[in-house]
Backbone of each chain as ProteinMPNN parsed JSONL, in Angstrom:
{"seq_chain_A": "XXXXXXXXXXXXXXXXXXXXXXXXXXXXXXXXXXXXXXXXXXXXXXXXXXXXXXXXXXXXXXXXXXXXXXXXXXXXXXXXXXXXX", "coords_chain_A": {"N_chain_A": [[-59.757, -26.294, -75.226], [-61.569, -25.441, -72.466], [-65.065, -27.148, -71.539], [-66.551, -25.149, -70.222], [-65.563, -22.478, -71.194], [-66.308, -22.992, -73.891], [-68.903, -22.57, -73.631], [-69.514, -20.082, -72.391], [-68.105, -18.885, -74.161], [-70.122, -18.931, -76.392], [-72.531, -18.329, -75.383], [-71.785, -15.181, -75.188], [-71.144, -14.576, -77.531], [-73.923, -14.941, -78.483], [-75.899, -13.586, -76.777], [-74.873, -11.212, -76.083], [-74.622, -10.538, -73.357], [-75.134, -8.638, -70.124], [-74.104, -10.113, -67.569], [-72.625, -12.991, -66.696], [-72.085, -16.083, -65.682], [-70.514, -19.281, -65.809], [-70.385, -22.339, -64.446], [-68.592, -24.731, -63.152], [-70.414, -27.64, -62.039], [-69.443, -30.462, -61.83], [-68.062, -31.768, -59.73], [-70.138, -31.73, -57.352], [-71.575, -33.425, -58.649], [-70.471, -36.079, -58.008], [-70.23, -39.287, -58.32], [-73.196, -39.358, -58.999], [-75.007, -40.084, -61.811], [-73.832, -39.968, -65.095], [-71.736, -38.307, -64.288], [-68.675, -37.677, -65.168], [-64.722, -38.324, -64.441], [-62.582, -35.766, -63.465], [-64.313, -33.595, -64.14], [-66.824, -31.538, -66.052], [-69.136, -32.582, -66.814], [-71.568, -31.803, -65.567], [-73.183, -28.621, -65.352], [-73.837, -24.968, -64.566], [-75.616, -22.313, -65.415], [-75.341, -18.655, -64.846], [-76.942, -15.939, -66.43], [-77.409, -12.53, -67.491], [-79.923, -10.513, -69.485], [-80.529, -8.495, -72.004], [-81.88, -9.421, -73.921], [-83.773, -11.307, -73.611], [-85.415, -9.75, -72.131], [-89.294, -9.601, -72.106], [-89.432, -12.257, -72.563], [-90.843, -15.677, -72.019], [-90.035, -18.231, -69.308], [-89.942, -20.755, -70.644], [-88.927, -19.723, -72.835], [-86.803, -18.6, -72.698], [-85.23, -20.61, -71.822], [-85.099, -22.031, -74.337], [-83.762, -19.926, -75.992], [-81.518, -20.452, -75.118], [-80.287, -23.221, -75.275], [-80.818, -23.417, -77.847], [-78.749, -21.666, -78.62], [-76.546, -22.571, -78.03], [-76.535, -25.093, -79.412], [-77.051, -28.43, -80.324], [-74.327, -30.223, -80.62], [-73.052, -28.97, -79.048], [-74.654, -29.349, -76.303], [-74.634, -31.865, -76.337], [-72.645, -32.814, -75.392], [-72.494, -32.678, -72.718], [-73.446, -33.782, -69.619], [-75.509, -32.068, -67.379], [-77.348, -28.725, -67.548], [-78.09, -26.873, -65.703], [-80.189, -23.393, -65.567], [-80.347, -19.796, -64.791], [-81.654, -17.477, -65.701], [-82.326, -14.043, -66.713], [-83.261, -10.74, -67.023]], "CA_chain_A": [[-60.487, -25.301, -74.419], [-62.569, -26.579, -70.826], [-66.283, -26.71, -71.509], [-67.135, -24.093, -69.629], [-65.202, -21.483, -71.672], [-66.917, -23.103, -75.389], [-70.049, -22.42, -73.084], [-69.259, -19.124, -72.148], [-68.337, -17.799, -75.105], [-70.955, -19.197, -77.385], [-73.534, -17.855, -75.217], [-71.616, -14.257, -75.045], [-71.489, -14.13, -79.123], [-75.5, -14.723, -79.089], [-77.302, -12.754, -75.832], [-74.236, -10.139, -75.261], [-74.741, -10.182, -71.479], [-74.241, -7.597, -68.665], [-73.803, -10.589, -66.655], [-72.74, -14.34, -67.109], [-71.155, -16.877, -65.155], [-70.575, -20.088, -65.882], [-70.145, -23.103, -63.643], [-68.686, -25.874, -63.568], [-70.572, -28.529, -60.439], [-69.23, -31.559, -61.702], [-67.894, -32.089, -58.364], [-71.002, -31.79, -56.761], [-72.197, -34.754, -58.668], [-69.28, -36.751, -58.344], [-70.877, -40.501, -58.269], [-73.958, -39.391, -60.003], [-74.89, -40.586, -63.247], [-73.144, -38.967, -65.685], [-70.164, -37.983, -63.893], [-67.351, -38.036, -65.454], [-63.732, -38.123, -63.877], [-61.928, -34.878, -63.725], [-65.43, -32.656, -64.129], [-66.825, -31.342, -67.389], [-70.448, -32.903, -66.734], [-72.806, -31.027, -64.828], [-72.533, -26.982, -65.891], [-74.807, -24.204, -64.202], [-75.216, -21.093, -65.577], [-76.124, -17.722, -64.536], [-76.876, -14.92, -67.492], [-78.298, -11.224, -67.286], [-79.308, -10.253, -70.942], [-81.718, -7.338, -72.66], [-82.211, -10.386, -74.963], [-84.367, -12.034, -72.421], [-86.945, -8.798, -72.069], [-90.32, -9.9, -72.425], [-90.064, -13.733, -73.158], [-91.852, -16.84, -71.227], [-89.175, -19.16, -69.164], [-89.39, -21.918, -71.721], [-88.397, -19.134, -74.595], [-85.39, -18.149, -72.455], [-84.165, -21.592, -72.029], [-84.96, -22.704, -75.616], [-82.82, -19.86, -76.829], [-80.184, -20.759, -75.158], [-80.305, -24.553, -75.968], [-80.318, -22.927, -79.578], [-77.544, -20.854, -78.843], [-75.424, -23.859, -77.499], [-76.643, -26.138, -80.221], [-76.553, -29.974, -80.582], [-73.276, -30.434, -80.641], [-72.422, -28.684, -77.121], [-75.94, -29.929, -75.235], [-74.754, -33.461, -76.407], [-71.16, -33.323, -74.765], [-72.5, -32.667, -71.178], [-74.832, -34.239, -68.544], [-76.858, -31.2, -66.891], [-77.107, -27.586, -67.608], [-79.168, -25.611, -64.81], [-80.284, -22.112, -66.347], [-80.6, -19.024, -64.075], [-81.483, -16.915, -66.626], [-82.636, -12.401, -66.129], [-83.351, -9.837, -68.253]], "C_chain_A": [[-61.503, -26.027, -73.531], [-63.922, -26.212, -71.784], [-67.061, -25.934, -71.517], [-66.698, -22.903, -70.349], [-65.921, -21.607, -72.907], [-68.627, -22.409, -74.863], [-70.104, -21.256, -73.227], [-69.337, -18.333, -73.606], [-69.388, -17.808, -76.79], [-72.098, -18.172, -76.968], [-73.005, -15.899, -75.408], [-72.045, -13.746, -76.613], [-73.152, -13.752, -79.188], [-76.289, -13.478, -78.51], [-76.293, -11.529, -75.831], [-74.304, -9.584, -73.872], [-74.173, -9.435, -70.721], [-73.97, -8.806, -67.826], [-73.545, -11.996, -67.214], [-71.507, -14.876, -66.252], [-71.226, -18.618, -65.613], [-69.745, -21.241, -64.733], [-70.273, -24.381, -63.397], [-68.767, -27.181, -61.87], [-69.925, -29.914, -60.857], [-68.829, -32.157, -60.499], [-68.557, -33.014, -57.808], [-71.872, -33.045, -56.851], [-71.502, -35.872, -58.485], [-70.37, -38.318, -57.867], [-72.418, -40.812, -58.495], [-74.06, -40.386, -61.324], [-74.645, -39.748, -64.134], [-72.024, -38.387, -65.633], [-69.335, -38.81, -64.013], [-66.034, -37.843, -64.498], [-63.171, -36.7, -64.105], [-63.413, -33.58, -63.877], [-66.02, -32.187, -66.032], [-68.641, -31.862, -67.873], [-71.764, -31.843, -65.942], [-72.578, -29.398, -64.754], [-73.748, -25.889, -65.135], [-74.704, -22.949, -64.473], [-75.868, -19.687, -65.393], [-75.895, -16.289, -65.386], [-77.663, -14.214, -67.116], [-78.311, -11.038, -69.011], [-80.511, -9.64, -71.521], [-82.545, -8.724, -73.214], [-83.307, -11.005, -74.361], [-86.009, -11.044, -72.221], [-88.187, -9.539, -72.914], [-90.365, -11.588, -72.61], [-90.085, -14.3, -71.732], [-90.171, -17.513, -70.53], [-88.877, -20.024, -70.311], [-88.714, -20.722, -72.568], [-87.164, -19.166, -74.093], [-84.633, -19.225, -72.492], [-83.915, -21.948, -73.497], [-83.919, -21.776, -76.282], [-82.034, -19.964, -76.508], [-79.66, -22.042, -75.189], [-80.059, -24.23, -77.302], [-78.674, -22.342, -79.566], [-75.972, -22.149, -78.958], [-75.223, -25.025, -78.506], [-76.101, -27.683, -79.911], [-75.507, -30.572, -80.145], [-72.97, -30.548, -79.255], [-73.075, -29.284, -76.109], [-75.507, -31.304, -75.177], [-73.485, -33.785, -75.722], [-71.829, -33.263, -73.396], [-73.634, -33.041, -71.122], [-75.977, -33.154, -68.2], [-76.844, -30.26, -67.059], [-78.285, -27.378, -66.649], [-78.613, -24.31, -65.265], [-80.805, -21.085, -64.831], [-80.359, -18.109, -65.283], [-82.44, -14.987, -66.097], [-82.592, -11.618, -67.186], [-82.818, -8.423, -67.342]], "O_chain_A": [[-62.133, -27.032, -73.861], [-63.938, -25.276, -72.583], [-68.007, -25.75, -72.283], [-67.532, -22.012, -70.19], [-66.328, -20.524, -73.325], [-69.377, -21.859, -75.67], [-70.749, -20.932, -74.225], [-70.171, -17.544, -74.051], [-69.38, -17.09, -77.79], [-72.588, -17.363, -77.756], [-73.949, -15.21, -75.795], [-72.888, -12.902, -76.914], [-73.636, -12.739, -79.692], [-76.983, -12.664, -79.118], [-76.93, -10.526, -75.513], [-74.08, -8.449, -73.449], [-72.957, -9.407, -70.53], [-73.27, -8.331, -66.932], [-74.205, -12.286, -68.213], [-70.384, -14.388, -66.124], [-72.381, -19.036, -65.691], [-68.637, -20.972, -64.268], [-71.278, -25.09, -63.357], [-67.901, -27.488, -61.051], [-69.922, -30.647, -59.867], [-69.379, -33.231, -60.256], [-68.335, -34.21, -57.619], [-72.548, -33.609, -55.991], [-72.093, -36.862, -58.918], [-71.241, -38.16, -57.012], [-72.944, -41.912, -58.332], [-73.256, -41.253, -61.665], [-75.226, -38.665, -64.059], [-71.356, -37.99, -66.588], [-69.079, -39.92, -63.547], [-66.3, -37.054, -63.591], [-63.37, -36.398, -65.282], [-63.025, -32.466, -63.527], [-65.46, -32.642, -67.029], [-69.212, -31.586, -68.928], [-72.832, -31.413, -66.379], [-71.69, -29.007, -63.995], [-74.855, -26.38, -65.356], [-73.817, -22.301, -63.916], [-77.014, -19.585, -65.829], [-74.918, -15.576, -65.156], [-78.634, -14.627, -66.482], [-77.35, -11.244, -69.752], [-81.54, -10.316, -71.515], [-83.712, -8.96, -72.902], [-83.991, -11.287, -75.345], [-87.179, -11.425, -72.184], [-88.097, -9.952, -74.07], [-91.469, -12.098, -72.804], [-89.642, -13.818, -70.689], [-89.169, -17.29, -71.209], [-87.783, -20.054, -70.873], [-87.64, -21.115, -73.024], [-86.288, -19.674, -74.792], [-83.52, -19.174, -73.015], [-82.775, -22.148, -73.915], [-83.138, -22.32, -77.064], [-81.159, -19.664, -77.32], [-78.431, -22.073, -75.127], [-79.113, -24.748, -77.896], [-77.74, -22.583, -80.331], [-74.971, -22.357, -79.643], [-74.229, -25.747, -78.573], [-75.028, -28.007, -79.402], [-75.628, -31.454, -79.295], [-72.737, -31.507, -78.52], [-72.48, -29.734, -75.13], [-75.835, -32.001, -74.217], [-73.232, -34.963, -75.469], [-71.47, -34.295, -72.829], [-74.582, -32.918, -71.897], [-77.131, -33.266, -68.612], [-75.706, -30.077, -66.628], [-79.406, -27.778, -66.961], [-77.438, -23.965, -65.396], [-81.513, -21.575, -63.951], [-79.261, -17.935, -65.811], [-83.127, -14.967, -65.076], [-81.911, -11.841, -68.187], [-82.707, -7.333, -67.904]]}, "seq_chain_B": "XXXXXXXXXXXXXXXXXXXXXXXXXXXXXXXXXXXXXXXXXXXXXXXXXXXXXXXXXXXXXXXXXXXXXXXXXXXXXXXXXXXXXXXXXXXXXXXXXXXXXXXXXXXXXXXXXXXXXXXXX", "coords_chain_B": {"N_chain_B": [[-93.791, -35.968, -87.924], [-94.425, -39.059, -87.039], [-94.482, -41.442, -85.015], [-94.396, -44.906, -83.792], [-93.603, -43.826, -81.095], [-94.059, -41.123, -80.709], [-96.597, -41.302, -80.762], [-97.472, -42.27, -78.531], [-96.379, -40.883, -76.892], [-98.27, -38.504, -77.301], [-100.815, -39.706, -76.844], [-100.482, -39.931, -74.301], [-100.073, -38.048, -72.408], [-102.384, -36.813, -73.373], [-104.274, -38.692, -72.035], [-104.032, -38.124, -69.499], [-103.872, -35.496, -67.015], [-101.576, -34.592, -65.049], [-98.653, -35.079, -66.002], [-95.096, -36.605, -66.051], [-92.557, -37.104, -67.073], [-89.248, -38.952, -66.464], [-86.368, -39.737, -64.913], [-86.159, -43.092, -63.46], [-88.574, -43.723, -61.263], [-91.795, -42.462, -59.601], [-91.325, -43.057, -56.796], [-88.578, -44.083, -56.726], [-86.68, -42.599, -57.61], [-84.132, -41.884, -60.432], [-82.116, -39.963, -60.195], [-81.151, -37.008, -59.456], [-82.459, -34.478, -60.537], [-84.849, -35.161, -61.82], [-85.888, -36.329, -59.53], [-86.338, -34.15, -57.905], [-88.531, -32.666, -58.801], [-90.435, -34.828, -58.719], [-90.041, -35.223, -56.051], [-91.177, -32.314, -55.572], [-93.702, -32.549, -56.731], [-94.941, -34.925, -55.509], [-95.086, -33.878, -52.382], [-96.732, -31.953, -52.673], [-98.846, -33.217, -52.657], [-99.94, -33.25, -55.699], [-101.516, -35.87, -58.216], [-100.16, -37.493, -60.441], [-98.787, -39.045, -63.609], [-96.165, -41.286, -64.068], [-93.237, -41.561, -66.072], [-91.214, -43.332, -66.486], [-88.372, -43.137, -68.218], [-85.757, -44.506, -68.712], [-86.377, -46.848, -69.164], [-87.498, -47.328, -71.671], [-85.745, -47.081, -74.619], [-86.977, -45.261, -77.163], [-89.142, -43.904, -75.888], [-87.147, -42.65, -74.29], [-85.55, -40.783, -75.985], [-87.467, -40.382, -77.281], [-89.114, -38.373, -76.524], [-87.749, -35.999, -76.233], [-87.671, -34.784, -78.898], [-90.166, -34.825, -78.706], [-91.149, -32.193, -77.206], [-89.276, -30.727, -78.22], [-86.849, -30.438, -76.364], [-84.184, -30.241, -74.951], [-83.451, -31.881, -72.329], [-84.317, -34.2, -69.377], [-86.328, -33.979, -66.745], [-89.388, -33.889, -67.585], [-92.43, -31.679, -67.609], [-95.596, -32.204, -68.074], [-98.777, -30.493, -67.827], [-102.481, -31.079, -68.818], [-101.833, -31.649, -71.388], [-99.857, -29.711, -72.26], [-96.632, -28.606, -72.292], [-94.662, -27.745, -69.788], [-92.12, -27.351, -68.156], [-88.788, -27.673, -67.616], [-86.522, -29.104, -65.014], [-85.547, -26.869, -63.577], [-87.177, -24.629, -64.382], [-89.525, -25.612, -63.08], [-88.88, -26.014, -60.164], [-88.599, -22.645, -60.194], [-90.854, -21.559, -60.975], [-92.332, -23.117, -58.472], [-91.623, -22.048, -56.428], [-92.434, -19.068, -56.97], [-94.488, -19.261, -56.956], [-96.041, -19.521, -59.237], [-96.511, -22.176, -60.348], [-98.892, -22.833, -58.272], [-100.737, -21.389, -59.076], [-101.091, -22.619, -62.364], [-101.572, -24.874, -61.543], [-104.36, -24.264, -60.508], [-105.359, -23.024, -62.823], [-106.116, -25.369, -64.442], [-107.252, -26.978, -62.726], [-106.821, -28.538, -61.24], [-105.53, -30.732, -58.753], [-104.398, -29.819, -55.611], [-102.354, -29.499, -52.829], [-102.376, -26.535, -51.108], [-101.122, -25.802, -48.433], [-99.178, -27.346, -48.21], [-97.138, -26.16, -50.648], [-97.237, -23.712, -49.385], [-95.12, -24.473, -47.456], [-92.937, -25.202, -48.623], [-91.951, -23.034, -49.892], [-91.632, -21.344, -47.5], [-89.575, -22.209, -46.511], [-87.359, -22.294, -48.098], [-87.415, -19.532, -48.304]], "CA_chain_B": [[-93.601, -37.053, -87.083], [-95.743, -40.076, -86.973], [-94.012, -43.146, -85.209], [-95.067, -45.449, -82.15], [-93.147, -43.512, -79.497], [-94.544, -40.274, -80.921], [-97.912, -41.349, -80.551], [-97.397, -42.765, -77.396], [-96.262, -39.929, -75.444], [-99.277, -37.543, -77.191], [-101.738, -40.708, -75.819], [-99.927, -40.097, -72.272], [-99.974, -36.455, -72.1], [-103.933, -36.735, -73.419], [-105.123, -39.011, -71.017], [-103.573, -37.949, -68.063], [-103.741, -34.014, -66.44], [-100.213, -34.27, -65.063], [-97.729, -36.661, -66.785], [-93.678, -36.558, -65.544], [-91.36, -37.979, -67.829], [-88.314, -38.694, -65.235], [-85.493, -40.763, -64.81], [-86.762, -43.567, -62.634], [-90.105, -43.706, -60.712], [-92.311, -41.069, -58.341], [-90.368, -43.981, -55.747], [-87.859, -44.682, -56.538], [-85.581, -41.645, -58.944], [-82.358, -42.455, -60.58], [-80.866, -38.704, -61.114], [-81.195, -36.084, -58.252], [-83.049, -33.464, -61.129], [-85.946, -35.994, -61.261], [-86.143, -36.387, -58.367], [-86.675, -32.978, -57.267], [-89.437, -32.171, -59.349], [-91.151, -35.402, -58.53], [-89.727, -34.644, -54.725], [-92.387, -31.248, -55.166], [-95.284, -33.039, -57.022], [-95.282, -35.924, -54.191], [-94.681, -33.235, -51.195], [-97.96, -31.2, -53.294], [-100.139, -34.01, -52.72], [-100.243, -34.224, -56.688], [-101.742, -36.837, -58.891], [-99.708, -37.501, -61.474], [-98.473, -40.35, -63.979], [-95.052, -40.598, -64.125], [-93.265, -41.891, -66.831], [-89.7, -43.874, -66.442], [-87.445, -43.117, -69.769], [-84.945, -45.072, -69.008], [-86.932, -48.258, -69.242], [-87.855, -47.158, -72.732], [-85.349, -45.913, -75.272], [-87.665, -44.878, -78.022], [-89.846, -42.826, -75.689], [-86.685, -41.039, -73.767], [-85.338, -39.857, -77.345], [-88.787, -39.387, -78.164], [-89.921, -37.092, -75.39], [-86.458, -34.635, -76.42], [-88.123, -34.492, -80.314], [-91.901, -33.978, -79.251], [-90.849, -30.892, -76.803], [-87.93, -30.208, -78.711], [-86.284, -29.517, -74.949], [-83.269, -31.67, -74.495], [-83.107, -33.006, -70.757], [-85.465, -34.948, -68.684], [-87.119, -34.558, -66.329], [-90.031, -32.841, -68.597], [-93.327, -31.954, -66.94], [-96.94, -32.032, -68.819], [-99.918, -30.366, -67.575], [-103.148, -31.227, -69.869], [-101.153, -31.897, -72.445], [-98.722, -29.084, -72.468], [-95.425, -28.785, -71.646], [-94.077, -26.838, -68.598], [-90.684, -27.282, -68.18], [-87.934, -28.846, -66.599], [-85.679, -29.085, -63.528], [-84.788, -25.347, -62.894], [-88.671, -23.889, -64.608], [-90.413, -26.062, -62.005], [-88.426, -24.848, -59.216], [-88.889, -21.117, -59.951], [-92.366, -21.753, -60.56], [-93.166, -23.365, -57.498], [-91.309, -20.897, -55.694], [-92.515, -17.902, -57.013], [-96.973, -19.678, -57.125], [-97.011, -19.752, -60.669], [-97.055, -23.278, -60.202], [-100.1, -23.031, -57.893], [-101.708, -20.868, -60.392], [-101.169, -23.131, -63.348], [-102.734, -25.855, -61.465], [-105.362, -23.929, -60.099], [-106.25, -22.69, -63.659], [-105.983, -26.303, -64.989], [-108.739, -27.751, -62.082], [-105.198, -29.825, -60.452], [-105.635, -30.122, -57.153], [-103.235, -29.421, -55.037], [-102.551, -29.227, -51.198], [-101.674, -25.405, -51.031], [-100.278, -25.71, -47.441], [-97.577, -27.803, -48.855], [-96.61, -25.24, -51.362], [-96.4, -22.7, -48.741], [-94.35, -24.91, -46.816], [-92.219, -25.347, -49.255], [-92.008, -21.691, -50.452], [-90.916, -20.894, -46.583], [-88.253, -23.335, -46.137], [-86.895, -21.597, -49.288], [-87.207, -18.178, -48.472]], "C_chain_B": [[-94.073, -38.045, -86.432], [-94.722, -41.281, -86.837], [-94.496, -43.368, -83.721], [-94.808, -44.593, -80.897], [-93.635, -42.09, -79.554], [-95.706, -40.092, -80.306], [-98.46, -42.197, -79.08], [-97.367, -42.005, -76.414], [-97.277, -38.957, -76.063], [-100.385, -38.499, -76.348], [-101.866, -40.326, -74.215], [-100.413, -38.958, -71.74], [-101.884, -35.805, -72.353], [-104.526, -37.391, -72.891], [-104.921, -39.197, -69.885], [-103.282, -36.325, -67.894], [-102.283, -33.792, -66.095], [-99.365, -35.606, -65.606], [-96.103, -35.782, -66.343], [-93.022, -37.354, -66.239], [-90.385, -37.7, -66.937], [-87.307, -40.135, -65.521], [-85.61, -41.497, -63.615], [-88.057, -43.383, -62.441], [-90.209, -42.551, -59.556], [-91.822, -41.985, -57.176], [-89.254, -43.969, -55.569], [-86.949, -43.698, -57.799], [-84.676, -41.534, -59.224], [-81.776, -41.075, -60.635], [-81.486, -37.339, -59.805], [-82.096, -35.252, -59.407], [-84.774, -33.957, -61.676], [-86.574, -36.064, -60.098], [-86.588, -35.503, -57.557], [-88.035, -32.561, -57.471], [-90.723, -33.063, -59.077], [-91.414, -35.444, -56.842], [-91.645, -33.558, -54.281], [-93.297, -31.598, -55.611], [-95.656, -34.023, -55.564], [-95.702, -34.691, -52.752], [-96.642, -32.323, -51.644], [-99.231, -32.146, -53.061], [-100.19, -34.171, -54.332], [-100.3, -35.457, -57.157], [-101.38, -36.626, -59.874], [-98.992, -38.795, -61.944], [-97.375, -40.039, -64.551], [-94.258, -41.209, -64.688], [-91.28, -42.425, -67.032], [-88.843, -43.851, -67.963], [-86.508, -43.48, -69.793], [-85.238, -46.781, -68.671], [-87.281, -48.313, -70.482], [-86.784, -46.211, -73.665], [-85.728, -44.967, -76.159], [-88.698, -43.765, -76.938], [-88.263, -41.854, -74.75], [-85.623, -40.678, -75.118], [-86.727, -39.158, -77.454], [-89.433, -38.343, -77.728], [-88.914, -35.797, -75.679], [-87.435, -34.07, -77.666], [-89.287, -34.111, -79.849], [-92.124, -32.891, -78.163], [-90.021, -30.25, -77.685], [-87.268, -29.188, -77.928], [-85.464, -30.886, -74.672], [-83.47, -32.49, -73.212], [-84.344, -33.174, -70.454], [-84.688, -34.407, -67.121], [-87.837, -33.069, -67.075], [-91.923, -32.735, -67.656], [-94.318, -31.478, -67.727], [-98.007, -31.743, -68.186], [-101.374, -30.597, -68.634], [-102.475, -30.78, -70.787], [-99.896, -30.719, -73.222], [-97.559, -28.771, -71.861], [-94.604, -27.585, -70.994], [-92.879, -26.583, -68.064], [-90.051, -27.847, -67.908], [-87.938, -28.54, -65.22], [-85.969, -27.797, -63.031], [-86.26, -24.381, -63.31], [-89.787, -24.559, -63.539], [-90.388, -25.289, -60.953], [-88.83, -23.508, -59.339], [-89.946, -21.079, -60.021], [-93.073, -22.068, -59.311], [-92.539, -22.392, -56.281], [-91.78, -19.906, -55.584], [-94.409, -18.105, -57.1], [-96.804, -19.623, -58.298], [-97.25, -21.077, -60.672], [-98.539, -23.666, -59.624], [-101.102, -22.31, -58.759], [-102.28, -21.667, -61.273], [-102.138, -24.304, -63.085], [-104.148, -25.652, -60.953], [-106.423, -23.653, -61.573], [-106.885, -24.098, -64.51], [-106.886, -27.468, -64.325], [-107.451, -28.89, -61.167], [-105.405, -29.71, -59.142], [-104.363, -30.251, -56.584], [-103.163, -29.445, -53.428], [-101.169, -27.538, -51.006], [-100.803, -24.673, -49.637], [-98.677, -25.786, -47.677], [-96.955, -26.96, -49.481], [-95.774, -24.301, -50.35], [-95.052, -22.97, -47.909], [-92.798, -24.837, -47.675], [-91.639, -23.925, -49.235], [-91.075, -21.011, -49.179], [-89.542, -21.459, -45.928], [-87.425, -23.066, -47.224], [-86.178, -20.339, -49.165], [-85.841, -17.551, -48.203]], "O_chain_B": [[-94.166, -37.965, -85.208], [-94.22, -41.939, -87.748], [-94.828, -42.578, -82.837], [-95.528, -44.582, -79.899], [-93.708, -41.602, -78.427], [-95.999, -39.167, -79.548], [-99.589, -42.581, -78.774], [-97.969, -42.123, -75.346], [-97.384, -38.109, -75.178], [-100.802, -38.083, -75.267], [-102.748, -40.368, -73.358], [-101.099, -38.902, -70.719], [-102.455, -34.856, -71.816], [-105.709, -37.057, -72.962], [-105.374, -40.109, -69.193], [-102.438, -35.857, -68.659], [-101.681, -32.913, -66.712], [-99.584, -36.814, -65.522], [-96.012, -34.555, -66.336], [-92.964, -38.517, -65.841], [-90.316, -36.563, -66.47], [-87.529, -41.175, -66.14], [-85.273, -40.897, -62.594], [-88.746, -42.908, -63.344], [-89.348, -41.97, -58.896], [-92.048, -41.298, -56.181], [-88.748, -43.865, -54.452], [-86.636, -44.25, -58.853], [-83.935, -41.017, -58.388], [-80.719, -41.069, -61.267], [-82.707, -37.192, -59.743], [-83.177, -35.514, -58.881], [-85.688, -33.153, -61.859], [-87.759, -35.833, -59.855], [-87.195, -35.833, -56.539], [-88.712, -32.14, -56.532], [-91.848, -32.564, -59.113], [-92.518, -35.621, -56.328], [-92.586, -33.732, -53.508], [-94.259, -31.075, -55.047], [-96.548, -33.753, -54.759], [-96.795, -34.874, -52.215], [-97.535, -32.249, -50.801], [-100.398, -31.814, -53.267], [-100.513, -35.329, -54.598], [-99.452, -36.274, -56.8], [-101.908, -35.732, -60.536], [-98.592, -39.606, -61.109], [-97.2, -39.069, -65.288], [-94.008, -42.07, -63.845], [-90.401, -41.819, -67.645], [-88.906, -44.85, -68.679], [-85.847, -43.101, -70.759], [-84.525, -47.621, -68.121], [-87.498, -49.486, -70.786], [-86.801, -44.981, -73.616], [-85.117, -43.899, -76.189], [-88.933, -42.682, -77.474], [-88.3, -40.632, -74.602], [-84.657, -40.068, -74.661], [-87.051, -37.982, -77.625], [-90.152, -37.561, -78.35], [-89.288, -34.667, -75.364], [-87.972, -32.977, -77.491], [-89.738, -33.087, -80.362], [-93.302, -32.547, -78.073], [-90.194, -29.04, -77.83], [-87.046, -27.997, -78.144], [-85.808, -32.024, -74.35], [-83.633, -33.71, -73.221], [-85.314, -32.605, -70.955], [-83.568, -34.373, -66.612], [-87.411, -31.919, -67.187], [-92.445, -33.747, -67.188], [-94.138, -30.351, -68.188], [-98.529, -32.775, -67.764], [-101.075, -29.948, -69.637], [-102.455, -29.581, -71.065], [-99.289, -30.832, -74.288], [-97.637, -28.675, -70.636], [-94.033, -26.684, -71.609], [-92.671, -25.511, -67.495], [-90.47, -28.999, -67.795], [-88.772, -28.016, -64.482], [-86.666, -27.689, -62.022], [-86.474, -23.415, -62.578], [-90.824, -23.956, -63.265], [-91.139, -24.374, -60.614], [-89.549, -23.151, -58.406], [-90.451, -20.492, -59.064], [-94.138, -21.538, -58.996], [-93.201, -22.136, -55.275], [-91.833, -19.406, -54.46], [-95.279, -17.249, -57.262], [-97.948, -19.715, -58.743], [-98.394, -21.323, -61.055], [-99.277, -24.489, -60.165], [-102.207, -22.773, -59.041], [-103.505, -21.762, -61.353], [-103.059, -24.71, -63.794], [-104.992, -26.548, -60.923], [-107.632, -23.872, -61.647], [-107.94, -24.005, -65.137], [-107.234, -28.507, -64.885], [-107.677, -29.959, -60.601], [-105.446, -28.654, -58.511], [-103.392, -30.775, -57.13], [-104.263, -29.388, -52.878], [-99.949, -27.437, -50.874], [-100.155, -23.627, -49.6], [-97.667, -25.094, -47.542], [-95.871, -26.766, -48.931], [-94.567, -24.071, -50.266], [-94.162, -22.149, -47.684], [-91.747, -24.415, -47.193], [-90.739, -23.745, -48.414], [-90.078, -20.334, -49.429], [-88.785, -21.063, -45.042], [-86.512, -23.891, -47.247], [-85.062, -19.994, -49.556], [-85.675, -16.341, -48.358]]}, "name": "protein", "num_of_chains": 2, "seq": "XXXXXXXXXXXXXXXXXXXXXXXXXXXXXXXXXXXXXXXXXXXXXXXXXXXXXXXXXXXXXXXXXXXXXXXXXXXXXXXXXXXXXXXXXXXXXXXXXXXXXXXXXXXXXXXXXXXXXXXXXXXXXXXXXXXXXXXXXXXXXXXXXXXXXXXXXXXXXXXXXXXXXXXXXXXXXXXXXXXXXXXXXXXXXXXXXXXXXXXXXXXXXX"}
């Protein structure tokens, strides 16, 4: 399964989102550091999610660094968060 | 959590108002998401000390553990921690950035901001 779908549906299990896209720029970095061949490095993602009401930026990213856990944060180079309640 | 690189980056972050952990230098930045953030401190007129983690492996592990916020580039105002890449940006977009340093005594060149802010819009 690509990246972007373990991404996807990890974060869907946790926040249940009216909205979520995930995206994959590896491209964009192509001769970056970090970029890999074929893509799978650099991920950007854009979530709508009740879950989100009321908390600080940092909370929103941290829970979704939680959500993603260790494991997933440690396979890829960059996640940019566009995150909405 | 009590080891050298621990007590190294609370040292940094306590005797310096803004501190930038970054990949590369406020010169010279190895990673475009560094670069950006040090891009809008430079462009701000900020003074800030800016902290290369890939000249040090013990402090860029150690800076993930004493935020407990995976990626770099990590930004410290008196001694607390503000965000990354993509929380800078919306901050300095939206003035909470000029806020934070306004409440924090940071000076700032608030032209720049706006400049910024309109070349955005």
């Amino acid at each position: 399964m690509p990246i972007s779908d373990e991404i996807r549906d990890a974060l869907k299990n946790v926040f249940n989102p009216q909205h979520i896209e995930v995206i994959d720029e590896s491209e964009a970095h192509r001769g970056h550091a970090g970029y890999t061949e074929g893509g799978g490095s650099h991920f950007r993602v854009r979530m709508r999610a009740d879950a989100f009401k009321g908390q600080s930026r940092l909370e929103r990213h941290r829970a979704v660094h939680a959500a993603l856990g260790p494991g997933l944060i440690g396979r890829i180079h960059a996640l940019a968060l566009e995150l909405e309640s | 959590m009590t080891n050298d690189a621990q007590t190294q980056i609370k040292d940094t972050v306590t005797a310096n108002d803004v501190v930038l952990f970054m990949k590369g230098t406020s010169d010279a930045p190895q990673c475009g998401f560094s670069s950006r953030v040090a891009g809008v401190l430079n462009y701000m007129g900020v003074a800030y000390k800016d902290v290369n983690v890939l000249a040090d492996e013990a402090i860029r592990q150690g800076i993930k553990d004493y935020s407990d916020w995976p990626t770099i580039p990590q930004l410290y105002v008196k001694g607390e921690f503000v965000g990354g890449c993509d929380i800078i940006t919306e901050m300095t977009l939206s003035g909470e950035l000029d806020q934070m340093f306004e409440q924090n005594g940071v000076t700032y060149d608030k032209d720049a901001a706006e400049k910024i802010r309109e070349a955005n819009a």
